[in-house]
C-alpha positions in Angstrom: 2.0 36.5 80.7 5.1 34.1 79.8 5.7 33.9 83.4 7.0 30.2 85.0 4.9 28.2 86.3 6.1 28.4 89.6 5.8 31.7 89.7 2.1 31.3 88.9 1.7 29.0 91.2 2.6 31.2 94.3 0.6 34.0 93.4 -2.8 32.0 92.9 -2.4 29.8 95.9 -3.6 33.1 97.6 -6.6 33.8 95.7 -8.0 30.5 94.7 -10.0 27.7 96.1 -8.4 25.5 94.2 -5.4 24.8 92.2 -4.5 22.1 90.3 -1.5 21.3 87.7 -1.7 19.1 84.9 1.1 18.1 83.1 0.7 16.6 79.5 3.5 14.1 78.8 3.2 14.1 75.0 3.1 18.3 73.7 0.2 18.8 72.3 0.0 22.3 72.6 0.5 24.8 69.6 3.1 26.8 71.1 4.9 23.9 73.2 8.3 22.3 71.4 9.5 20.3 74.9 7.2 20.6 77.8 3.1 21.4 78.4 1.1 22.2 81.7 -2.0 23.3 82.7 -3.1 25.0 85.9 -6.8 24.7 86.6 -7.9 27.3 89.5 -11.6 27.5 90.8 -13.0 30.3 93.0 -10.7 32.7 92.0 -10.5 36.5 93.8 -10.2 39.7 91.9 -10.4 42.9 92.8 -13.5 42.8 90.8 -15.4 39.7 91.7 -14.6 36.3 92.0 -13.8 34.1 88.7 -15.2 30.6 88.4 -13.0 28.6 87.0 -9.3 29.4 84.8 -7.0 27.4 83.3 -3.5 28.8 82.5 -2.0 27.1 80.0 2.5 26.8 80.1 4.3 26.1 76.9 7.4 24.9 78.0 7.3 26.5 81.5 6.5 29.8 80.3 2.9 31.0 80.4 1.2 32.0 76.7 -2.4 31.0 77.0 -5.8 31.9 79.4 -8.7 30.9 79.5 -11.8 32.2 81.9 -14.8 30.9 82.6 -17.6 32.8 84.8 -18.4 36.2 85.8 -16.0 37.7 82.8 -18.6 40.9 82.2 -18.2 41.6 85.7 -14.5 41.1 85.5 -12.8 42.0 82.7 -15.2 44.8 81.6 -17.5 46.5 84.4 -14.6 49.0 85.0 -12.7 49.3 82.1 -13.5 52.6 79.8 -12.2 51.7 77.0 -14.5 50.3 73.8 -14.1 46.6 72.7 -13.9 45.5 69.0 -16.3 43.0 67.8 -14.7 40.3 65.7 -17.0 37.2 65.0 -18.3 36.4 68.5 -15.7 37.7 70.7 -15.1 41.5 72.2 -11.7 42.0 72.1 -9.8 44.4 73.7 -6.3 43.9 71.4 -4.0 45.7 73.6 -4.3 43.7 76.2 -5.1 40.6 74.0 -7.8 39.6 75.7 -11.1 38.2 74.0 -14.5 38.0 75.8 -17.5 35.5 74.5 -20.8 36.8 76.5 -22.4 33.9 75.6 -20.0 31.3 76.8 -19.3 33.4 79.9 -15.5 33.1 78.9 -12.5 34.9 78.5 -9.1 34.5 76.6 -6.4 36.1 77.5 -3.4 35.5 75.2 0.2 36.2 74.2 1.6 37.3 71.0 2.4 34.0 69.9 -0.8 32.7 71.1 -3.2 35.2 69.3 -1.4 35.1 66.1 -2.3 30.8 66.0 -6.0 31.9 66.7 -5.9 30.1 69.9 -8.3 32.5 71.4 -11.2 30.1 69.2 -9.6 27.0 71.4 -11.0 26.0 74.1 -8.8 24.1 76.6 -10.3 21.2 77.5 -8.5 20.5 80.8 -10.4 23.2 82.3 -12.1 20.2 83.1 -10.1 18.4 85.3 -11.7 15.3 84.7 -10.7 15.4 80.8 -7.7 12.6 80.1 -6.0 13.3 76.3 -6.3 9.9 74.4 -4.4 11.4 71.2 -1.2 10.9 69.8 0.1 14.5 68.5 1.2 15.0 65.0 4.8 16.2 64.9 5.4 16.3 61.2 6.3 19.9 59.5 5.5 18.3 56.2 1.8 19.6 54.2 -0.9 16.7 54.2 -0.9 14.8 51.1 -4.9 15.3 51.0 -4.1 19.2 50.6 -3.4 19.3 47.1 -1.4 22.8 46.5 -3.5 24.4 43.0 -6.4 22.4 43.7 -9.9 24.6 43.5 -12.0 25.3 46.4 -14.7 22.9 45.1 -12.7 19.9 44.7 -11.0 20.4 48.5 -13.9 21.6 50.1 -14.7 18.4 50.7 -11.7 16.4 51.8 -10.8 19.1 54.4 -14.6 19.1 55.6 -14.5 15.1 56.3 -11.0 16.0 58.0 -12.3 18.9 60.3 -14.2 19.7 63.2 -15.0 23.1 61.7 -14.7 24.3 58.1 -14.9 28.2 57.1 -14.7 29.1 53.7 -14.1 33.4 53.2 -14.1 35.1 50.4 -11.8 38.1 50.3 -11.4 41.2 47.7 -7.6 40.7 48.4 -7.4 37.6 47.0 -10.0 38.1 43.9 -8.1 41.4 42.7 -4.5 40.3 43.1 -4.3 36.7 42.1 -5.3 34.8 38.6 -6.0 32.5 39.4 -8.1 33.2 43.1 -10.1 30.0 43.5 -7.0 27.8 43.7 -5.6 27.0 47.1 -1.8 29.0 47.1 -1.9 29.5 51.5 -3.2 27.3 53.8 -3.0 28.2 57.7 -2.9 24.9 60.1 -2.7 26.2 63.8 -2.3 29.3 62.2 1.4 28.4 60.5 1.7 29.8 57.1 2.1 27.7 54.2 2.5 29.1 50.8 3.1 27.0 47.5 
């Protein structure tokens, strides 16, 4: 990890069928301020199988981000002896940052930076190389005027569900036992940035 891309490069010209580079003129990438690549590799030798398909992913020419698809079990886990953590769907093994879905066949593999904005639940889509970005990124650092800051969980609920792919709503002791008021909204994480009020 946070190797160049060039760097990368070299070393999986040996192993792989395949490699391709992809090179994403408006950042759109969490961790990118400047520049954002992608190298898509097929066929892929390890010392303990052979990988489908990977996609590294470069955040202004410094590698943060992984993702695996096929043969993971074989080739992340078969020899390790160390015991994965479950969190929701994923093993992870934290000190090597790397988070396994068995029933995806994928792998993440991710850098501080990287697992701290939850991007081991993205899924890069220019793993397929066929996939062209038809979005303009959102640059602004200022909160969405649809998040109202105090508002209760019922009356954002459902703004922020007609907004999103994906909506969880948790529950936490924390929150319950320290705050008065605990069904207001008072942090909000977008790409995993903090935001108080």
């Amino acid at each position: 990890m946070n190797e160049s891309l060039e760097k990368t490069v070299q070393k999986l010209k040996e192993i792989s069928k395949t490699v391709d580079t992809i090179s994403v003129d408006n950042p759109n990438f969490p961790l990118a301020k400047l520049k954002e690549e992608h190298l898509v590799c097929s066929q892929v030798k390890t010392s303990n199988g052979i990988i489908d398909k990977v996609v590294f992913t470069f955040a202004d020419d410094t590698l943060k981000y992984i993702e695996v698809r096929g043969n993971v079990q074989k080739v992340f886990v078969s020899k390790r002896i160390d015991t994965a953590r479950v969190y929701l769907n994923y093993d992870v093994y934290v000190a090597d940052r790397l988070f396994l879905d068995k029933n995806k066949d994928a792998a993440w593999i991710l850098t501080k930076e990287a697992m701290h904005t939850n991007l081991y639940a993205w899924e890069n889509p220019y793993i397929d190389l066929s996939y062209k970005d038809e979005t303009e990124p959102n640059s602004s650092d200022q909160i969405p005027a649809f998040l109202k800051m105090g508002a209760t969980i019922d009356e954002l609920k459902p703004i922020l569900e007609a907004r999103s792919n994906f909506t969880n709503t948790e529950k936490t002791r924390w929150i319950r036992s320290q705050c008065s008021n605990s069904d207001k909204l008072f942090w909000c994480r977008l790409f995993g940035v903090s935001k108080k009020n």
